[in-house]
One Martini backbone bead per residue (centre of mass of N, CA, C, O) as a GRO file, in nm:
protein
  236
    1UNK     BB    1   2.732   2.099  -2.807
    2UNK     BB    2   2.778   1.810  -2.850
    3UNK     BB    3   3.065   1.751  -2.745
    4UNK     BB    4   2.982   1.877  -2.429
    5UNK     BB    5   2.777   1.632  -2.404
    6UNK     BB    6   2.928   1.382  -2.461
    7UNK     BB    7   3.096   1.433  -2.263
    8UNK     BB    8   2.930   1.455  -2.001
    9UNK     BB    9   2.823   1.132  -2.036
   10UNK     BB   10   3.097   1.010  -1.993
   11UNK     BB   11   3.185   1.143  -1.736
   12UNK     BB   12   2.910   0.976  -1.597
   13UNK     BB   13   2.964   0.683  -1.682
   14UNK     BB   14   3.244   0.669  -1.551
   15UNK     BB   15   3.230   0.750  -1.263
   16UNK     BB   16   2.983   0.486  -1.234
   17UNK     BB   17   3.208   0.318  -1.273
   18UNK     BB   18   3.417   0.363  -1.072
   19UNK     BB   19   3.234   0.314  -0.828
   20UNK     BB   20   3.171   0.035  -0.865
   21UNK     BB   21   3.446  -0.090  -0.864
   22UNK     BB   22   3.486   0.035  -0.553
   23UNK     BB   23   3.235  -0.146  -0.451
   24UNK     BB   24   3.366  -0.432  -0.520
   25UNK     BB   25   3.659  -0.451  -0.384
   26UNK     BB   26   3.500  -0.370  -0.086
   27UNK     BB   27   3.371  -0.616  -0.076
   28UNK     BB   28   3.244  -0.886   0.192
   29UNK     BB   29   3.154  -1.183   0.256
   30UNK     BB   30   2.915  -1.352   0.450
   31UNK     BB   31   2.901  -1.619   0.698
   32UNK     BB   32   2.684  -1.450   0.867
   33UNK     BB   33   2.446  -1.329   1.056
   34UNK     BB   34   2.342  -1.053   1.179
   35UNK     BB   35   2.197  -0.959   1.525
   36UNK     BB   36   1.941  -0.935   1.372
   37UNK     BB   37   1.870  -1.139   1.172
   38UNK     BB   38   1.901  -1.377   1.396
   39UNK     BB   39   1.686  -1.299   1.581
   40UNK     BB   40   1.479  -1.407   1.371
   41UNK     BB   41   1.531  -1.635   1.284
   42UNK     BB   42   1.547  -1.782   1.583
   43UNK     BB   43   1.252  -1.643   1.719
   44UNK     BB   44   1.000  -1.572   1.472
   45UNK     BB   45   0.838  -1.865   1.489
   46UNK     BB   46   0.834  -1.835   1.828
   47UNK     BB   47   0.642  -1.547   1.826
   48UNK     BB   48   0.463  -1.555   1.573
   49UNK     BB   49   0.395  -1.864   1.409
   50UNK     BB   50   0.489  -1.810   1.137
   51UNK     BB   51   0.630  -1.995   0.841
   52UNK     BB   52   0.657  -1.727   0.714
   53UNK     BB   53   0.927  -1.521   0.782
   54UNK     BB   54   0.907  -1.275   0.583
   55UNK     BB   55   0.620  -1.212   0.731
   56UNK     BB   56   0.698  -1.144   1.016
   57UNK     BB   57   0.881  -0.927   0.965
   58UNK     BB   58   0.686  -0.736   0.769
   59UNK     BB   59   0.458  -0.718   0.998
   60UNK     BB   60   0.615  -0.670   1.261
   61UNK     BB   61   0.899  -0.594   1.308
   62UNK     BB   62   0.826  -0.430   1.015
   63UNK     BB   63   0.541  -0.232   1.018
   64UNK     BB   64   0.623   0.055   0.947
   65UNK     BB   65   0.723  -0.032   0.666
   66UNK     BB   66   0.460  -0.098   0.565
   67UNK     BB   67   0.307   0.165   0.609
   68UNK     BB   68   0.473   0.334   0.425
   69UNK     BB   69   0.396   0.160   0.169
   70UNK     BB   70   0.108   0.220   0.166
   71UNK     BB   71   0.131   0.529   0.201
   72UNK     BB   72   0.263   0.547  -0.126
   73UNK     BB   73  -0.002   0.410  -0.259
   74UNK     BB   74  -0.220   0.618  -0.189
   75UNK     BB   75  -0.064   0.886  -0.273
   76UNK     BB   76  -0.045   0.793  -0.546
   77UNK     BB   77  -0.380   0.728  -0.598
   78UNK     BB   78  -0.443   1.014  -0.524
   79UNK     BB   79  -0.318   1.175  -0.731
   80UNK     BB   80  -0.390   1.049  -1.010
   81UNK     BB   81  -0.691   1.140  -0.932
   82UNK     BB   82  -0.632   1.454  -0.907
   83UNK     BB   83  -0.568   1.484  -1.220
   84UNK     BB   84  -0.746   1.306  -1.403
   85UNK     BB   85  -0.984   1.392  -1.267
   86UNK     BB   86  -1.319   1.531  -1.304
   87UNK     BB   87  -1.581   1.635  -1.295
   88UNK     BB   88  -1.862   1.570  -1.251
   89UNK     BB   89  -2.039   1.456  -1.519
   90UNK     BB   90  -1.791   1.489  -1.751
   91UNK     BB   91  -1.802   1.192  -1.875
   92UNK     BB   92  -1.812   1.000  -2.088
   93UNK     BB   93  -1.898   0.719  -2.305
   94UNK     BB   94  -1.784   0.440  -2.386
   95UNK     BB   95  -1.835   0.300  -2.740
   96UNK     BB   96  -1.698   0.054  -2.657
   97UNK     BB   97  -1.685  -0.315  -2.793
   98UNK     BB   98  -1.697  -0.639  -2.650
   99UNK     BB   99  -1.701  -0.924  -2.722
  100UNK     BB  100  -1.802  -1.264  -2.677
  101UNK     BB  101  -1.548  -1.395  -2.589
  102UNK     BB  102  -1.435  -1.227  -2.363
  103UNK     BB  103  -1.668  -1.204  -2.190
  104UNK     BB  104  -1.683  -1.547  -2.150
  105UNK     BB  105  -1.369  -1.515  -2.032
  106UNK     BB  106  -1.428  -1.332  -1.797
  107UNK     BB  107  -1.639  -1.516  -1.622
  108UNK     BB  108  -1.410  -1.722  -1.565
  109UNK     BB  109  -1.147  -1.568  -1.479
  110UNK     BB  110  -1.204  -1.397  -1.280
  111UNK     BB  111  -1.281  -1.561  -1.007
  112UNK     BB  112  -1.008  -1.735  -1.018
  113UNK     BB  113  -0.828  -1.461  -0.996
  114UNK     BB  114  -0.953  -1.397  -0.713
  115UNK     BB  115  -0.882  -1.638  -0.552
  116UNK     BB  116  -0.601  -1.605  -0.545
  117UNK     BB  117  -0.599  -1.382  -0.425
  118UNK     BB  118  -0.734  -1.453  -0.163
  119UNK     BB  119  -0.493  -1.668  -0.095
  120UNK     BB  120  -0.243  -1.522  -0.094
  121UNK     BB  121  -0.319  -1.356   0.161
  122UNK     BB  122  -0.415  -1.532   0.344
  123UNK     BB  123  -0.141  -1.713   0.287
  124UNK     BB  124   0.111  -1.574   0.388
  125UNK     BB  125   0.199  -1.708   0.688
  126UNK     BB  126   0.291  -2.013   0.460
  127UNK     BB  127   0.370  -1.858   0.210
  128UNK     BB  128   0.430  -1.716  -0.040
  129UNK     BB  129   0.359  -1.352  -0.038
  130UNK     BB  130   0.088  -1.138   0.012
  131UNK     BB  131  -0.073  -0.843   0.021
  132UNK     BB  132   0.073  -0.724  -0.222
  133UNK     BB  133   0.003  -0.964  -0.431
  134UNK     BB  134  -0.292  -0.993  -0.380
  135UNK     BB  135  -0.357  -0.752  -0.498
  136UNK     BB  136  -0.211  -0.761  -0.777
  137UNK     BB  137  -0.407  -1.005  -0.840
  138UNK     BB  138  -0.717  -0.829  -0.827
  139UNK     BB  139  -0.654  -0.629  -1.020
  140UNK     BB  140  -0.596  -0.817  -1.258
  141UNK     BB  141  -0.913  -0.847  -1.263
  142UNK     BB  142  -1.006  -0.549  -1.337
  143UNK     BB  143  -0.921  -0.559  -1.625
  144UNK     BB  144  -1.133  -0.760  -1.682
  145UNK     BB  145  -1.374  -0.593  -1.652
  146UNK     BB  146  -1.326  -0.336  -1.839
  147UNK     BB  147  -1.279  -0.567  -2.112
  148UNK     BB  148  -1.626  -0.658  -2.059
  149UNK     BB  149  -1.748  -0.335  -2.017
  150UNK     BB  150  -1.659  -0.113  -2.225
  151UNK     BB  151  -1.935   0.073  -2.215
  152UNK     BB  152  -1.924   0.095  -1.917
  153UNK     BB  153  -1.982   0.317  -1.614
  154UNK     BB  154  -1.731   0.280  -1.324
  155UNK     BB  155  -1.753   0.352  -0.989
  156UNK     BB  156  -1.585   0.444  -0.687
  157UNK     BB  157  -1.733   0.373  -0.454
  158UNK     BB  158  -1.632   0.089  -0.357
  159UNK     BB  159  -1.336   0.131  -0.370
  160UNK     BB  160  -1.363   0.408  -0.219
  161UNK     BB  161  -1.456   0.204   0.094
  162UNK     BB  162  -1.223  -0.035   0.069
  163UNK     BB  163  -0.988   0.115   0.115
  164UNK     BB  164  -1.047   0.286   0.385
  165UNK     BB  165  -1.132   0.064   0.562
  166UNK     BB  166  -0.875  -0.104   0.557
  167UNK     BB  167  -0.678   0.110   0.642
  168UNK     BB  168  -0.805   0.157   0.934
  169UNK     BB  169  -0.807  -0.149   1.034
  170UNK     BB  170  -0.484  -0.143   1.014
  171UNK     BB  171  -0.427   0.098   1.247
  172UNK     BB  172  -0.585  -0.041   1.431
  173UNK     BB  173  -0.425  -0.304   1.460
  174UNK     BB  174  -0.156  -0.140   1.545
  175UNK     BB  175  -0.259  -0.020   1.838
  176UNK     BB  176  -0.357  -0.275   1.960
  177UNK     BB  177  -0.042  -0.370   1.981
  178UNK     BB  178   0.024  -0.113   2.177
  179UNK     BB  179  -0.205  -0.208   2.395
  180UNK     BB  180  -0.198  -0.561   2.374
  181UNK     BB  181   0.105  -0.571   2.355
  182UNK     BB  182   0.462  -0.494   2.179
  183UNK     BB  183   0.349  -0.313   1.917
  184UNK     BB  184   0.325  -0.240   1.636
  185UNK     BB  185   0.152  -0.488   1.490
  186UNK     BB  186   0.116  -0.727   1.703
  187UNK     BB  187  -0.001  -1.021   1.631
  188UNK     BB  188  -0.072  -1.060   1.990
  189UNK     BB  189  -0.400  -1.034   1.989
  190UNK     BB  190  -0.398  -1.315   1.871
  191UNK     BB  191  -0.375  -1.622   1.879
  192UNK     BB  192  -0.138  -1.820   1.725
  193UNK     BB  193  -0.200  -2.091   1.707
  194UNK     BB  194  -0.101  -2.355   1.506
  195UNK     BB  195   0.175  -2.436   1.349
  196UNK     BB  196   0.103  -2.441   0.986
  197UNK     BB  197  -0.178  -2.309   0.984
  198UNK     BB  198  -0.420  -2.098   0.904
  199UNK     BB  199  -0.500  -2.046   1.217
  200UNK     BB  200  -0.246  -1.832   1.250
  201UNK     BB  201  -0.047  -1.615   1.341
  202UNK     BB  202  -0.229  -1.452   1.471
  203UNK     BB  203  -0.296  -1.123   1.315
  204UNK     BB  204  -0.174  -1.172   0.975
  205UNK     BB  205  -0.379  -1.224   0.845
  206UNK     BB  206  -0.537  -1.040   0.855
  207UNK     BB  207  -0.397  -0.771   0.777
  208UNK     BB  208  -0.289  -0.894   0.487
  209UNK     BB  209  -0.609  -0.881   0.398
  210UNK     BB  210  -0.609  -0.586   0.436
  211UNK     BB  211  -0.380  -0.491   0.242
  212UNK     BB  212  -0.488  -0.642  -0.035
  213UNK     BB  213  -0.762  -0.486  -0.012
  214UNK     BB  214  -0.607  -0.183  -0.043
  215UNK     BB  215  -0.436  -0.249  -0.325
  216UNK     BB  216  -0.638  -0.358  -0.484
  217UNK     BB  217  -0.823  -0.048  -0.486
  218UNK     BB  218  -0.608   0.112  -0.560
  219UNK     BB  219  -0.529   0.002  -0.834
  220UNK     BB  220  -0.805   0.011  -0.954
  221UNK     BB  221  -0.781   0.325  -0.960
  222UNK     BB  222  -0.560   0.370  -1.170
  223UNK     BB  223  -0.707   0.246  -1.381
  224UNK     BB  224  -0.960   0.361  -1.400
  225UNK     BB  225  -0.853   0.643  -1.446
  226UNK     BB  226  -0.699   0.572  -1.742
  227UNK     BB  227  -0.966   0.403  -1.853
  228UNK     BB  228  -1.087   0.726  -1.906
  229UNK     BB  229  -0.915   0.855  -2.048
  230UNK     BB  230  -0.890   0.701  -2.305
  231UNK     BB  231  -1.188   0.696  -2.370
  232UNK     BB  232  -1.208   1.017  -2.440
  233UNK     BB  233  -0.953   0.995  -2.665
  234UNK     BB  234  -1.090   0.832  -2.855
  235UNK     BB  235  -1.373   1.001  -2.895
  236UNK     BB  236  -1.153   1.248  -2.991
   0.00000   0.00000   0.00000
């Protein structure tokens, strides 16, 4: 049975040498842009605003793709809800007690890494960046608030208010845009205004705004149901 099993092993790790190797054979390096890509490049700037290219792409043009993306972290954060949460007022408090070190430099580092996660998604259209990093910046600052109050039980329902919110909000602006511009999410729904300015590139950083407070909201869903189920874990 080992002899077997380490043959079958061996056979799919040679396959996938065998496959890799075929197409690295094949591989053979670009010179140039292809005829979607030279399109972007060459009209993205001046058709969206955005100073980051790839702002434009994922936001605009590839609006459709950002939608799926938000909705696969959506319907994760929604499974792990339904697997882990119990019915309601089930769950114990957890009487784990945080530091005073702990909570004092929670108190400072919260805000400073809220702004930052606000910075990233508002400037996404300027900077690298955008709604799903400046999302997953505020998670990281939720998880600063579990380990400074880690006594007390926090309530879903701002979070799901704020994915909520910001997720139908993200909806109707892409209809807007198919209403009111030139296809689902067109940025031009809002003026242009000044290239390289915060307030430019038309309704992208709205959008961004909207995507990062959705992600941020998701993922603190996550973590939270994750810390509830521990803390029960441990009182067990």
């Amino acid at each position: 049975m080992k002899i077997l099993r380490n043959s079958a092993l061996l056979l799919i790790v040679g396959f996938m040498a065998w496959m890799m190797i075929h197409l690295y054979g094949q591989y053979e390096s670009r010179d140039a842009l292809n005829p979607v890509a030279e399109y972007y490049a060459v009209n993205g700037p001046e058709e969206t605003g955005a100073a980051n290219l790839v702002t434009s792409i994922v936001v605009t043009y590839r609006g459709l793709d950002t939608l799926g993306e938000v909705t696969i972290l959506f319907l994760t954060a929604a499974i792990i809800g339904l697997l882990l949460r119990t019915e309601k007022g089930s769950r114990k408090k957890s009487v784990r007690e945080s530091s005073e070190f702990l909570s004092t430099a929670s108190g400072i580092l919260i805000p400073v890494i809220t702004l930052i996660g606000i910075y990233i998604f508002m400037n996404g259209h300027l900077t690298p960046g955008g709604g799903f990093q400046g999302g997953a910046v505020l998670a990281s600052s939720f998880i600063l608030v579990l380990l400074a109050i880690s006594n007390k039980r926090i309530g879903h329902r701002l979070l799901d208010y704020t994915e909520a919110i910001s997720g139908i909000s993200f909806i109707l602006l892409g209809i807007l845009g198919i209403l009111l511009a030139g296809g689902f999410l067109d940025n031009r729904i809002l003026p242009l205004g000044n290239f390289g300015t915060l307030f430019s590139a038309g309704a992208i950083p709205v959008i961004y705004s909207l995507i990062g407070l959705k992600v941020g909201a998701e993922l603190s869903n996550v973590i939270l149901e994750l810390n509830q189920i521990q803390g029960e874990e441990e009182e067990l």
